[in-house]
PyMOL Python script that loads the backbone (N, CA, C, O; Angstrom):
from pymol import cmd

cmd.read_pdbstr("""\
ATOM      1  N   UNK A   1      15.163   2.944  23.411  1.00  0.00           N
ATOM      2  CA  UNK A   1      14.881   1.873  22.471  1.00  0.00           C
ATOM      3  C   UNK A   1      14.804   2.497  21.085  1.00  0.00           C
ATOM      4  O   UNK A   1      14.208   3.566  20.958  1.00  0.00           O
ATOM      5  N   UNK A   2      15.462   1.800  19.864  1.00  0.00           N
ATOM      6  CA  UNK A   2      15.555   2.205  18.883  1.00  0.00           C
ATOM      7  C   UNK A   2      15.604   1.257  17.822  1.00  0.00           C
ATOM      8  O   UNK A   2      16.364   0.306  18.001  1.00  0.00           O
ATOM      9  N   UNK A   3      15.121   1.293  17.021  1.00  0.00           N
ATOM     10  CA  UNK A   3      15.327   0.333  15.558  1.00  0.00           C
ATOM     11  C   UNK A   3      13.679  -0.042  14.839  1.00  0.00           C
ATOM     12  O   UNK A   3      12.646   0.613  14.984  1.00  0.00           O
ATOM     13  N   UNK A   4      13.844  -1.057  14.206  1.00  0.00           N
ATOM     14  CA  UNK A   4      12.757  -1.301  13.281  1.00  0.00           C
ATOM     15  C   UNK A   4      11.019  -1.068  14.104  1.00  0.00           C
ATOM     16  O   UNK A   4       9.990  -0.811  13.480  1.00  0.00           O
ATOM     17  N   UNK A   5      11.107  -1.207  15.265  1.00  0.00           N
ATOM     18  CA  UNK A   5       9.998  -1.362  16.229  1.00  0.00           C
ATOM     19  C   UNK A   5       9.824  -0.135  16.321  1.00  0.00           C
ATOM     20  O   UNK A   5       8.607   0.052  16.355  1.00  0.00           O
ATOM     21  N   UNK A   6      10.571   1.162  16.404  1.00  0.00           N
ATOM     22  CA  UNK A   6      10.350   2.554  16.853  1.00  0.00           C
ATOM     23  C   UNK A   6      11.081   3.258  17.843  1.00  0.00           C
ATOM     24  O   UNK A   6      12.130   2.674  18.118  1.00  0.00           O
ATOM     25  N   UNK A   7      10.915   4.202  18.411  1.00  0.00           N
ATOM     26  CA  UNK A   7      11.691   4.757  19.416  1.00  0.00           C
ATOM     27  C   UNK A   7      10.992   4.592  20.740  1.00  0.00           C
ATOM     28  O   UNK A   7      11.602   4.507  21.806  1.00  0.00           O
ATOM     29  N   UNK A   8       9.305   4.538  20.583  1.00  0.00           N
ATOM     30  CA  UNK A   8       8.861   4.475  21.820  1.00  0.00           C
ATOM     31  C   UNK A   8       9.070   5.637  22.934  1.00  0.00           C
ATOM     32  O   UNK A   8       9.489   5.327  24.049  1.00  0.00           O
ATOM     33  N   UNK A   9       8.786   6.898  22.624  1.00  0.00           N
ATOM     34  CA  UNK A   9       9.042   7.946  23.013  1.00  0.00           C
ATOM     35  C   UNK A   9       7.624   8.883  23.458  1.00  0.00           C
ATOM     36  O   UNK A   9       7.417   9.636  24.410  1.00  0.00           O
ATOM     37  N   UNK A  10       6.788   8.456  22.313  1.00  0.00           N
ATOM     38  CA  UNK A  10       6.108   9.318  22.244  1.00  0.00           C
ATOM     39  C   UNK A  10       5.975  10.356  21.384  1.00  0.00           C
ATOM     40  O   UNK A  10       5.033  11.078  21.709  1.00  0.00           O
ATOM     41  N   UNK A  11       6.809  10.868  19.981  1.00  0.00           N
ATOM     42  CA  UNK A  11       6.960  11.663  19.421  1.00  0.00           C
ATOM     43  C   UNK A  11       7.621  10.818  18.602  1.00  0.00           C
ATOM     44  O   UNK A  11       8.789  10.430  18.616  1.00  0.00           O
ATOM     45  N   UNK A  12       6.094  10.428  17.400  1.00  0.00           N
ATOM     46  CA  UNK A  12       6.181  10.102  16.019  1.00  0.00           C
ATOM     47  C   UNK A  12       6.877  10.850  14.503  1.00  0.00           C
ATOM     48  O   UNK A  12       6.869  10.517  13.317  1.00  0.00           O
ATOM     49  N   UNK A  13       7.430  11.968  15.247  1.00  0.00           N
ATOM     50  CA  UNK A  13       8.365  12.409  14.339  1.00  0.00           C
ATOM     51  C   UNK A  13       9.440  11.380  13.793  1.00  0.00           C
ATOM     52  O   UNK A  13       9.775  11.070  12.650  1.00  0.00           O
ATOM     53  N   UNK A  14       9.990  10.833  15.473  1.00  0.00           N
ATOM     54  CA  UNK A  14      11.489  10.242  15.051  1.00  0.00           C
ATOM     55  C   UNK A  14      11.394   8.595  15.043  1.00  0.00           C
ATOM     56  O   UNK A  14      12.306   7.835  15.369  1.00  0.00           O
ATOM     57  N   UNK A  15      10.013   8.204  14.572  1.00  0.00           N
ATOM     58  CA  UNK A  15       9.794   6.764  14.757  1.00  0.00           C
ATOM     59  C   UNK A  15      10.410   6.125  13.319  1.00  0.00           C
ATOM     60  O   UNK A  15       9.874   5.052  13.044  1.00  0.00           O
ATOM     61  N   UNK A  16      11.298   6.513  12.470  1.00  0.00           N
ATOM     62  CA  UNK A  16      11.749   6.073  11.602  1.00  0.00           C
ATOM     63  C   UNK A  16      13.602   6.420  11.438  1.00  0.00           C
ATOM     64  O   UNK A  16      14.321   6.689  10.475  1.00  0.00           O
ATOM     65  N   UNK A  17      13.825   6.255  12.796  1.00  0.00           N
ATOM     66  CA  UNK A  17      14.961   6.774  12.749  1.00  0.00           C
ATOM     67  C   UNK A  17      16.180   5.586  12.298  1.00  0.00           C
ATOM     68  O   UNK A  17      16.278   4.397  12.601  1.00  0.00           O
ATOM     69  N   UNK A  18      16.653   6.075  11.828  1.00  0.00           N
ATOM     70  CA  UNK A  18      18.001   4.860  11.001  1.00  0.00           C
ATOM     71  C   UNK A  18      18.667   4.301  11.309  1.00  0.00           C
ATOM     72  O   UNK A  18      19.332   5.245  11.735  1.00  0.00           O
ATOM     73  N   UNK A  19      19.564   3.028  11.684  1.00  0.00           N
ATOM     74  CA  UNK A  19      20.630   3.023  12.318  1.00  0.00           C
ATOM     75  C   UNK A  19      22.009   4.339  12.473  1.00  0.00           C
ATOM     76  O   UNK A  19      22.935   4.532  13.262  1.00  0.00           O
ATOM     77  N   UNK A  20      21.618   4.839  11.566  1.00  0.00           N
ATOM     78  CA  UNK A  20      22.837   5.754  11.036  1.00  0.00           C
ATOM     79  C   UNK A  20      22.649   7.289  12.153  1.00  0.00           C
ATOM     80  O   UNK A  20      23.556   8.105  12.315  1.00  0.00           O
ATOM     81  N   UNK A  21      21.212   7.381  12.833  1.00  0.00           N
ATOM     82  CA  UNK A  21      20.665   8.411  13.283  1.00  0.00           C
ATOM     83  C   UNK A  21      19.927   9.580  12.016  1.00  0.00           C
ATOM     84  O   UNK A  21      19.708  10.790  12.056  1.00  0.00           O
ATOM     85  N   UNK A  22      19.711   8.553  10.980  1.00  0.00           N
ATOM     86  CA  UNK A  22      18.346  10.146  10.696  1.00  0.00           C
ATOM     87  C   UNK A  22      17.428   9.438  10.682  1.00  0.00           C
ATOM     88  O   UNK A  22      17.429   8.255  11.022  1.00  0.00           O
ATOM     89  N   UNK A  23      16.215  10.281  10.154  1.00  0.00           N
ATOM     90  CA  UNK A  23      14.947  10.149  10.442  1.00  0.00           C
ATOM     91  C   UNK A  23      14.218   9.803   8.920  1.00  0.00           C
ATOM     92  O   UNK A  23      13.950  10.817   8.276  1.00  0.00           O
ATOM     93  N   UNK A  24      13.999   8.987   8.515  1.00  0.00           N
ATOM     94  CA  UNK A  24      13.358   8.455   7.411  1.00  0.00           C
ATOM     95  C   UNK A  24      11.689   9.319   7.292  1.00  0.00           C
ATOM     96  O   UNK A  24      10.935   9.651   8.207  1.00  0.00           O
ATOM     97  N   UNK A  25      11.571   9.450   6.113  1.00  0.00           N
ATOM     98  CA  UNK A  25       9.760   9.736   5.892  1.00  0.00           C
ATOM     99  C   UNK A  25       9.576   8.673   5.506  1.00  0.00           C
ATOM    100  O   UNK A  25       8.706   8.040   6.104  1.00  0.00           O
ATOM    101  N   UNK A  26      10.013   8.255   4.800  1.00  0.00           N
ATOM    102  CA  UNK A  26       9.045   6.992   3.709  1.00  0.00           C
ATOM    103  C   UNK A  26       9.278   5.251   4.434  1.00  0.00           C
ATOM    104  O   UNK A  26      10.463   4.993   4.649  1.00  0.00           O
ATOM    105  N   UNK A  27       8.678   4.576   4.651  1.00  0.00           N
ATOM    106  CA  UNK A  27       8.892   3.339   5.117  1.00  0.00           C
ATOM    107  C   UNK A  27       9.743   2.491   4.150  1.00  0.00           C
ATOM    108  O   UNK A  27      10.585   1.712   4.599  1.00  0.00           O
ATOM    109  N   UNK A  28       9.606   2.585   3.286  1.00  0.00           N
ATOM    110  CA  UNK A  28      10.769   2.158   1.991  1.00  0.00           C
ATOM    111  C   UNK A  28      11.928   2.111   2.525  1.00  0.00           C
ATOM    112  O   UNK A  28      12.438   1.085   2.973  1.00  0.00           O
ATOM    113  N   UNK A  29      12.483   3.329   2.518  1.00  0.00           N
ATOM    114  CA  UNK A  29      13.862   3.850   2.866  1.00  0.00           C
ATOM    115  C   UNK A  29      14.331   3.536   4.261  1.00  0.00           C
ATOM    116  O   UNK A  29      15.461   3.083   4.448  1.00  0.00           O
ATOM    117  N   UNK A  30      13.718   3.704   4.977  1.00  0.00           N
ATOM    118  CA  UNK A  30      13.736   3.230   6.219  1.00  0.00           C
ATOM    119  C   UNK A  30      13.575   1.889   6.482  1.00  0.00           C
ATOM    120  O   UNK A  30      13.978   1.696   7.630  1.00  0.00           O
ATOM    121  N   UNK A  31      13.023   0.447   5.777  1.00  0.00           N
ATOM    122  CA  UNK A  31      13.269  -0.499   6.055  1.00  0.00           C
ATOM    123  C   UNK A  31      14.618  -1.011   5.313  1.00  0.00           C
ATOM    124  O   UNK A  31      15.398  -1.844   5.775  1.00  0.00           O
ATOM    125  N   UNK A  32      14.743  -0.288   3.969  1.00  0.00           N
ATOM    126  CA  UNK A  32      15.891  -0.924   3.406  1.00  0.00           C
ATOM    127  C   UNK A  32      17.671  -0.056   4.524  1.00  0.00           C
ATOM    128  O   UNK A  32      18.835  -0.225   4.158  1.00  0.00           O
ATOM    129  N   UNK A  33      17.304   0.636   5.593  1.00  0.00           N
ATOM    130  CA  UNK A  33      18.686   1.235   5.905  1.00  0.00           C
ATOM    131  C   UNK A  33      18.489  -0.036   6.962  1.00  0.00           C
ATOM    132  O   UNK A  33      19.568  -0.609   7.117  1.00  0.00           O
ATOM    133  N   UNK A  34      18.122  -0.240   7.224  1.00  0.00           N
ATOM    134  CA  UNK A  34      18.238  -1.585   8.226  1.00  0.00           C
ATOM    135  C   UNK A  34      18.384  -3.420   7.021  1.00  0.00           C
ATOM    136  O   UNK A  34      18.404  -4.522   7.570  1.00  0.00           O
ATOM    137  N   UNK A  35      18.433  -3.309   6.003  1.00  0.00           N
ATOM    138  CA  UNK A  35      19.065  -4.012   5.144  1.00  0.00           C
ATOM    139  C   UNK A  35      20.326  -4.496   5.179  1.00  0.00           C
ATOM    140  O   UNK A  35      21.144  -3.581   5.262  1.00  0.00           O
ATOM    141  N   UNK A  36      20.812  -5.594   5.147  1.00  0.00           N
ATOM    142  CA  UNK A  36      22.051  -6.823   5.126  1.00  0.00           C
ATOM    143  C   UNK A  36      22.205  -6.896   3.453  1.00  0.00           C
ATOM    144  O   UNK A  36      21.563  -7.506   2.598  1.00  0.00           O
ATOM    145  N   UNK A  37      23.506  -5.871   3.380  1.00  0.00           N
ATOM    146  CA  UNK A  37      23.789  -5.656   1.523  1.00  0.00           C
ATOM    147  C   UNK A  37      23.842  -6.898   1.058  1.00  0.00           C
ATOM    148  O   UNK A  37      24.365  -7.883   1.580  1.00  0.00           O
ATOM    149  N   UNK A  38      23.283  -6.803   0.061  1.00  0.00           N
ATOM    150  CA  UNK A  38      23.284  -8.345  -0.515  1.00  0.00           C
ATOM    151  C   UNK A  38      22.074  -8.859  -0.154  1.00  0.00           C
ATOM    152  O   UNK A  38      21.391  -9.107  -1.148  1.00  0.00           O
ATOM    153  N   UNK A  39      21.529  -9.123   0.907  1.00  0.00           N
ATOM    154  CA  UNK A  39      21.164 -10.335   1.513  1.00  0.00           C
ATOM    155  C   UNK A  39      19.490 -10.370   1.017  1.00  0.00           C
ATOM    156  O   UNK A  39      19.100 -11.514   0.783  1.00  0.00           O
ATOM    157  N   UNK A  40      18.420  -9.242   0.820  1.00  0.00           N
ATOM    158  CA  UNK A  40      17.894  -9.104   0.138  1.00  0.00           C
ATOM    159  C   UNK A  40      17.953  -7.871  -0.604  1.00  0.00           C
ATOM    160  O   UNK A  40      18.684  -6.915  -0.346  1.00  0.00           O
ATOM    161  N   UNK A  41      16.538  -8.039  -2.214  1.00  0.00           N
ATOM    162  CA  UNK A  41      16.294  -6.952  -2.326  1.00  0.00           C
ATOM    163  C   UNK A  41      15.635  -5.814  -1.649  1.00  0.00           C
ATOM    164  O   UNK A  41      14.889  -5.822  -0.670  1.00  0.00           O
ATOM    165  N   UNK A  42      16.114  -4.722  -2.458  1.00  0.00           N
ATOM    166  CA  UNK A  42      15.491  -3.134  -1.706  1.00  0.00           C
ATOM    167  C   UNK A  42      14.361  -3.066  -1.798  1.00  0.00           C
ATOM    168  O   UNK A  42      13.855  -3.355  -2.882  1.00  0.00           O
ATOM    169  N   UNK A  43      13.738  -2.758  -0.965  1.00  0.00           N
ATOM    170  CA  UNK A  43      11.983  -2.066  -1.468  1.00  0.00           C
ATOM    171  C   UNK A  43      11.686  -0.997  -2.107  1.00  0.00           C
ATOM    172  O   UNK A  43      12.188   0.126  -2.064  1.00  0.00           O
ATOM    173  N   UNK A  44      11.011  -1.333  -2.580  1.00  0.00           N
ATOM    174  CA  UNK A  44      10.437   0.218  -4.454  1.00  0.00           C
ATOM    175  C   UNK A  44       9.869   1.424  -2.703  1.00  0.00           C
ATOM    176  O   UNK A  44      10.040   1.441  -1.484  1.00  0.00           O
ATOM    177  N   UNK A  45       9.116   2.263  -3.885  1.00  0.00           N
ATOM    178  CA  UNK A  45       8.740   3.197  -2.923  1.00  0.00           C
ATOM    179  C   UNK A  45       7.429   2.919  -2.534  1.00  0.00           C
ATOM    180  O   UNK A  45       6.849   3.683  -1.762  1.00  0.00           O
ATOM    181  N   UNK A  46       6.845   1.828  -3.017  1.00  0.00           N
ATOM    182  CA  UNK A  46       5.598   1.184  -2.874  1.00  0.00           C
ATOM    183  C   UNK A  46       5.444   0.001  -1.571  1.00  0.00           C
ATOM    184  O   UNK A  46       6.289  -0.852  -1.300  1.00  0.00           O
ATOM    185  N   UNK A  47       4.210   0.201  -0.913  1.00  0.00           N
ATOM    186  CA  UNK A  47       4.603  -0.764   0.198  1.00  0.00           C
ATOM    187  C   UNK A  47       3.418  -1.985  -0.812  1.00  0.00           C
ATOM    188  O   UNK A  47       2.258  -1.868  -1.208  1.00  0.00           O
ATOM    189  N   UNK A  48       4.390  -3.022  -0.906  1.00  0.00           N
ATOM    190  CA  UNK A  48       4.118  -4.288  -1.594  1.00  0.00           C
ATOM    191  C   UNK A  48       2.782  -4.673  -0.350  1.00  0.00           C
ATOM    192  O   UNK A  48       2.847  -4.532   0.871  1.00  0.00           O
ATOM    193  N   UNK A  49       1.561  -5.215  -1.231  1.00  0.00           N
ATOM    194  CA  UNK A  49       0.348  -5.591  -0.799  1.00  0.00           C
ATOM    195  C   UNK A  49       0.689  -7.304  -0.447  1.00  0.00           C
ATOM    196  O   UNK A  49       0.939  -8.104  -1.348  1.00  0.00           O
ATOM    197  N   UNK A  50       0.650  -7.633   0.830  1.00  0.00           N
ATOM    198  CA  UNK A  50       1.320  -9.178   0.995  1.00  0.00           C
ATOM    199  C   UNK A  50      -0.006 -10.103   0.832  1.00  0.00           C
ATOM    200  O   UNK A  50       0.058 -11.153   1.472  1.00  0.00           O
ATOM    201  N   UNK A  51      -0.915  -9.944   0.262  1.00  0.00           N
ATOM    202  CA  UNK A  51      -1.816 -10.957  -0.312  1.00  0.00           C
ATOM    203  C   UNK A  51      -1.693 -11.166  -1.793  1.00  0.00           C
ATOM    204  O   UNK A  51      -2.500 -11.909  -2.352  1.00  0.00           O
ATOM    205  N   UNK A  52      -0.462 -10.388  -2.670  1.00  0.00           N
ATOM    206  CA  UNK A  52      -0.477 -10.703  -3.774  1.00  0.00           C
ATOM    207  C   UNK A  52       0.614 -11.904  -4.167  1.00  0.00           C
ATOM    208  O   UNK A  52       0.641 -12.482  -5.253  1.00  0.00           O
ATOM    209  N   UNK A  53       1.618 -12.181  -2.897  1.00  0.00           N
ATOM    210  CA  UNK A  53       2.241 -13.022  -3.140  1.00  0.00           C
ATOM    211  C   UNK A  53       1.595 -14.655  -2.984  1.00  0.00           C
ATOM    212  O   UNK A  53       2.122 -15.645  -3.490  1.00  0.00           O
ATOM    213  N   UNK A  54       0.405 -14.658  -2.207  1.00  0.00           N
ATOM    214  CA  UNK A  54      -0.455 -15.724  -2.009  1.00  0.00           C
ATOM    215  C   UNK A  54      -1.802 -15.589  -2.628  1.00  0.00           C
ATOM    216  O   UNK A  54      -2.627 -14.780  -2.204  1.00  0.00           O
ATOM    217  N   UNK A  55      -2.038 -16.452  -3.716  1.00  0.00           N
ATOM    218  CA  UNK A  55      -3.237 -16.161  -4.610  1.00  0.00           C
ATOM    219  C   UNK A  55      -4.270 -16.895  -3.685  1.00  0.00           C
ATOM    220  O   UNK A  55      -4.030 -18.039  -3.298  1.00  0.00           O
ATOM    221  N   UNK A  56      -5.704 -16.075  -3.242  1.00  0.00           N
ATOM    222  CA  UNK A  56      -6.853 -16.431  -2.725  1.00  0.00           C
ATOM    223  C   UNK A  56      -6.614 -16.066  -1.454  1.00  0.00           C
ATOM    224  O   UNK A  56      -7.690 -16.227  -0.878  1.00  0.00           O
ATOM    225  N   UNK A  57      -5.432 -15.471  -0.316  1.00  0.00           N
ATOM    226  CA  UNK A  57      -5.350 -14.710   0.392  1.00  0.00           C
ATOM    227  C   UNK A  57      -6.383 -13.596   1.006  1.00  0.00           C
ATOM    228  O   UNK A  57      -6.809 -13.564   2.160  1.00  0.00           O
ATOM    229  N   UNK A  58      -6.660 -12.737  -0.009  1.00  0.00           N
ATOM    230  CA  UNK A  58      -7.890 -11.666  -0.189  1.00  0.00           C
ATOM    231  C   UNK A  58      -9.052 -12.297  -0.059  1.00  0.00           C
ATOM    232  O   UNK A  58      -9.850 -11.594   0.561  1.00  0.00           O
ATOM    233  N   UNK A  59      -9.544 -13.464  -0.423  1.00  0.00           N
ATOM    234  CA  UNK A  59     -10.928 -13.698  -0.293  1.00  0.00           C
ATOM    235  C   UNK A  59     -11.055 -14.191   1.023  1.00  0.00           C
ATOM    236  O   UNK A  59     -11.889 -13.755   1.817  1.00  0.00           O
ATOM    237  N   UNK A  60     -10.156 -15.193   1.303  1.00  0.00           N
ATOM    238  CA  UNK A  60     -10.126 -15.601   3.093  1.00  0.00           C
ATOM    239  C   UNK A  60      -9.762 -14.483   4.023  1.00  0.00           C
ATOM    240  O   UNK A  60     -10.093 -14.476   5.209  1.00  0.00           O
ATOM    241  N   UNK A  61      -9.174 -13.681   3.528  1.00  0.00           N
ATOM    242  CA  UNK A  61      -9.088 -12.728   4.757  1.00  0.00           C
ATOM    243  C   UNK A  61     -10.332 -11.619   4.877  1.00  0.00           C
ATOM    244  O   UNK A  61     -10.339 -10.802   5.798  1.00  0.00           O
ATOM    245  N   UNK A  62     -11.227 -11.657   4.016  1.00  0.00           N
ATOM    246  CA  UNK A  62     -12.058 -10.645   3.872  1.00  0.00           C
ATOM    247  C   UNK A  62     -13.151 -11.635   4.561  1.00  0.00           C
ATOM    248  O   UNK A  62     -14.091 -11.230   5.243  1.00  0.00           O
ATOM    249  N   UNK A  63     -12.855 -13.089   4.251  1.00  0.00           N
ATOM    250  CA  UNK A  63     -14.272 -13.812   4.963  1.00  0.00           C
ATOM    251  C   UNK A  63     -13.947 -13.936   6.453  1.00  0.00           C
ATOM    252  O   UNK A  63     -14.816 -13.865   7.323  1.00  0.00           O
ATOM    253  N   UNK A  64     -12.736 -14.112   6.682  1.00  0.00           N
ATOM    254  CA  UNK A  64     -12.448 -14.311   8.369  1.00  0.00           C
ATOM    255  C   UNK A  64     -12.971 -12.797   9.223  1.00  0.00           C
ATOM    256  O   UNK A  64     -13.482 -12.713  10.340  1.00  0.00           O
ATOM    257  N   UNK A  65     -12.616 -11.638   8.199  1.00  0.00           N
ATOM    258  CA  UNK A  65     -12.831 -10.252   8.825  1.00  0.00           C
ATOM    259  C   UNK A  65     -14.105  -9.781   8.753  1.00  0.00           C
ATOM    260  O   UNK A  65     -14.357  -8.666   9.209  1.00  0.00           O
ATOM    261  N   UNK A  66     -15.191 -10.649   8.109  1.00  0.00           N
ATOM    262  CA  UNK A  66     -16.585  -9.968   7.799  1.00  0.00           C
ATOM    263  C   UNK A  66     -17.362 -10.546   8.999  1.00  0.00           C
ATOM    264  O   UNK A  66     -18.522 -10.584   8.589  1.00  0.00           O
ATOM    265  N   UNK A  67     -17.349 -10.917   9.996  1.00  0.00           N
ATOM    266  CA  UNK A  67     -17.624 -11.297  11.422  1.00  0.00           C
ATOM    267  C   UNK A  67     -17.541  -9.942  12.269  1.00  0.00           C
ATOM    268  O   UNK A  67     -18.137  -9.737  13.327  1.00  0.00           O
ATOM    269  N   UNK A  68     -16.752  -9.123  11.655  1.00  0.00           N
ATOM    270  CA  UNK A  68     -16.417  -7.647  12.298  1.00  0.00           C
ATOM    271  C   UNK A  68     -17.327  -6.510  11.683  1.00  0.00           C
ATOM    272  O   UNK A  68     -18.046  -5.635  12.165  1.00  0.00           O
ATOM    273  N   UNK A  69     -17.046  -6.834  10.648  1.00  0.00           N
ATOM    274  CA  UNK A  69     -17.742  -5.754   9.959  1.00  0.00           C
ATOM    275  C   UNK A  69     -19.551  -6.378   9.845  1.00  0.00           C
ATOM    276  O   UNK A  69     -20.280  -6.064   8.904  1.00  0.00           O
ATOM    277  N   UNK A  70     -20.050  -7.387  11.138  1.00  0.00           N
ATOM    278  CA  UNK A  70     -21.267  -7.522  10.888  1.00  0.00           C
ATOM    279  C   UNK A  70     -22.004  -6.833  11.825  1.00  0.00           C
ATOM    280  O   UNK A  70     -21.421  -5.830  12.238  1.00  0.00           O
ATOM    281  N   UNK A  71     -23.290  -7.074  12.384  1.00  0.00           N
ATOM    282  CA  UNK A  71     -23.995  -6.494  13.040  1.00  0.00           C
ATOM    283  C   UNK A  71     -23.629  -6.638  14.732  1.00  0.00           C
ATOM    284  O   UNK A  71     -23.887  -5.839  15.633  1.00  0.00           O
ATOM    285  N   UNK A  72     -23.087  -7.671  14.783  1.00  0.00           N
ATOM    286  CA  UNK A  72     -22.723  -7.634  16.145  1.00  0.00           C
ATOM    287  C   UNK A  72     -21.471  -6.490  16.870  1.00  0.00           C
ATOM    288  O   UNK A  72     -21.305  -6.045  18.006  1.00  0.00           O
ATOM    289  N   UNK A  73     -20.869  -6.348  15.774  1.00  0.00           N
ATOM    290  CA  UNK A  73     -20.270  -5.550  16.221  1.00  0.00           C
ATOM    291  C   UNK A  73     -20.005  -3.712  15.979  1.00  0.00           C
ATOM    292  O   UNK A  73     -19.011  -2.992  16.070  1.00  0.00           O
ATOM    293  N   UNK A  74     -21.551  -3.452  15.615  1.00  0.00           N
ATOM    294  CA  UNK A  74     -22.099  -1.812  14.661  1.00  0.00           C
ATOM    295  C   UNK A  74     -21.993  -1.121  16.514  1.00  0.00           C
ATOM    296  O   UNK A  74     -22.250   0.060  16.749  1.00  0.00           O
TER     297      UNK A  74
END
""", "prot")
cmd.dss("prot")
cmd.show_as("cartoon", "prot")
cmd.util.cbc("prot")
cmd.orient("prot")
């Protein structure tokens, strides 16, 4: 098994491996070699924070997750 999911091997070396067969470091590069030219843009070298595209995201997800971070679960 191979592609965006991983190799599933066991040896996180080659869990970014390309269609092309190399081995990516950066998740950037490695999601854009699995890219449809054209079809979107590339990703920077930054992994984009997905609560900034939805404003108030961050406050609901921090209130749904503070049930975890309470005493019931220390």
């Amino acid at each position: 098994v191979r592609g965006l999911c991983g190799t599933f091997n066991g040896d996180q070396r080659d869990e970014f491996t390309t269609p092309e067969g190399d081995v990516e470091l950066g998740v950037a590069a490695f999601a854009n070699a699995f890219r449809a030219a054209g079809a979107c843009p590339a990703l920077g070298p930054g992994i984009p924070n997905p609560c900034d595209g939805f404003p108030g995201s961050w406050e609901r997800a921090e209130a749904a997750c503070a049930v975890l971070m309470g005493l019931a679960f220390q």
